[in-house]
Phi, psi and omega in degrees: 000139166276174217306181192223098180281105181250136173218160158260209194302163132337148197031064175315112181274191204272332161306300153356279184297320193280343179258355178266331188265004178233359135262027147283299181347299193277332166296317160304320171283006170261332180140349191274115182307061182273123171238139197284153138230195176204141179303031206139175169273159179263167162305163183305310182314272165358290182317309192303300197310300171346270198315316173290352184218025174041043194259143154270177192273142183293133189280146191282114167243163165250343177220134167297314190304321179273047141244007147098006191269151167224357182217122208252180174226142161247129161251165184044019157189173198228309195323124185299309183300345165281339199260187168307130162349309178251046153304337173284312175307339226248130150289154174256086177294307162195179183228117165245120210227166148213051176255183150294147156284128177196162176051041181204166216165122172265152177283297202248141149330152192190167160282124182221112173244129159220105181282140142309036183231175218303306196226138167289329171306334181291317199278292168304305183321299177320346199242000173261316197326292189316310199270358195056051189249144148279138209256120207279163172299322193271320147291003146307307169280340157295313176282005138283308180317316173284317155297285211331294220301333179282354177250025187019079213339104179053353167280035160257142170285019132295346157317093166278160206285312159306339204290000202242007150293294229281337181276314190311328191247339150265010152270035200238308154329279168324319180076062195200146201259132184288311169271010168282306159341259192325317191276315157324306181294292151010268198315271226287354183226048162272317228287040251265316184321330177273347185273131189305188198264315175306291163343286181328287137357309204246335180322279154262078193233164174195157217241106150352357263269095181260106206010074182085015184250156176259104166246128196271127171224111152334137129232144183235154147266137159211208193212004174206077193323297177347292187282357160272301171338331211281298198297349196313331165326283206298334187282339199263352170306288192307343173257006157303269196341268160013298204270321162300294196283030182210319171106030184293152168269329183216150176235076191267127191256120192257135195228086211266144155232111178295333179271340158225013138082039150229148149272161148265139179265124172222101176249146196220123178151218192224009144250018178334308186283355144287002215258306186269324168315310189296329196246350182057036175234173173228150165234172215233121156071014184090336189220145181222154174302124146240117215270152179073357166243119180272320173242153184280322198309317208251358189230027182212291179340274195321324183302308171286312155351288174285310213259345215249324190294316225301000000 
């Protein structure tokens, strides 16, 4: 069979990588030309895991067809508008996900595992486990890494009731203390200061289609709302910008503070009173406080979701 390209999502986070890059592993050990790549560069967080556990970073494409590839993996994410560029030309041999399903359809039959749990890295750990392959020490820690970061190690409510097997034995794997470990990684991809207004924006971000609208929904993690909210001129220029040259209807930007586990919501666009409906707040100055919400899939996504159907 020729090669196999496995990736996660667009702006790739550390779940993206850490799980793609450890099911290409487990796909070669099933027999398969598989090679991990990744839609973008990675983040600072990411960058941390990399370096700690001495993997290099997946090198970047943008179309399969120009690597000459027709057949593809997606891990962490299903949605077309999140994937490669030429995803519809491409076969999808299969997906391993723990996101909703929407906007997406095959020609051919595929493998589809998607689990309600924390991390698609959680889900790849369970599938060397089943099979009994060994799992190298650095890959173990990227697919801790990828679990910490999408559960704010295990305090997100996306978080599932295995994930806390499941983080407790790779890091035993890793050879990493989980929580001394897990809050470094955190700590690193706080660092916000050096990143442009554009950057910021684009770190973690991913595009909706909620009933005909294409909504960009944002996230940065920090340890200081405030002090990004300081920046709000220049950020809401770059989701301006943003919103012309991509054709967004809305743009909600999620400003997480990981250490007490709320976010400020700050949106820009032309539903704003869906916008406000979904969270049952109002905003002031473009932005509002939500107390206690952390992940966009479950406390943000479902929300906009139901007001945009409306």
């Amino acid at each position: 069979m020729s090669k196999i390209l496995v990736f996660g999502h667009q702006n790739p986070d550390t779940d993206a990588i850490g799980s793609s890059y450890a099911f290409a592993e487990l796909s070669r050990l099933r027999g398969l030309d598989a090679e991990v790549v990744a839609l973008g560069e990675v983040n600072e967080e990411t960058a941390f895991a990399l370096d700690y556990f001495g993997v290099t970073a997946p090198r970047v494409v943008t179309s399969a067809k120009a690597e000459g590839v027709d057949t593809v993996i997606l891990t962490d994410h299903n949605e077309f508008q999140q994937s490669i560029s030429d995803i519809r030309d491409v076969t999808i041999m299969g997906v391993v996900d723990h996101h909703r399903v929407a906007n997406f359809e095959t020609e051919a039959p595929l493998f589809m595992t998607l689990e309600p749990v924390g991390s698609a890295s959680s889900i790849v750990y369970r599938q060397f486990k089943a099979e009994g392959r060994e799992l190298p020490k650095a890959t173990a820690g990227l697919l801790l890494s990828g679990l910490i970061s999408d559960t704010l190690l295990l305090k997100s409510p996306t978080t599932h009731p295995t994930d806390f097997k499941v983080a407790e034995e790779l890091a035993e794997i890793a050879g990493v203390d989980l929580e001394t470990y897990g809050l470094a990684l955190l700590k690193a991809g706080t660092n916000l200061a050096t990143k442009s207004a554009a950057e910021l924006i684009d770190i973690d971000a991913k595009t909706f289609e909620l009933n005909g609208n294409a909504v960009r929904v944002a996230q940065v993690n920090t340890v200081d709302i405030a002090e990004v909210l300081e920046r709000q001129d220049e950020i809401e220029s770059a989701i301006n910008a943003a919103i012309t040259s991509n054709g967004y209807s809305d743009f909600v930007f999620m400003i997480t503070d990981i250490v007490n586990s709320n976010s400020e919501i700050l949106a820009l666009g032309q539903n704003i009173g869906k916008i406000e409906a979904a969270f049952d707040f109002e905003l002031k100055n473009n932005h509002a406080f939500l107390a206690g919400a952390v992940s966009r899939k479950k406390q943000v996504v479902p929300q906009l979701t139901e007001s945009f159907n409306q």
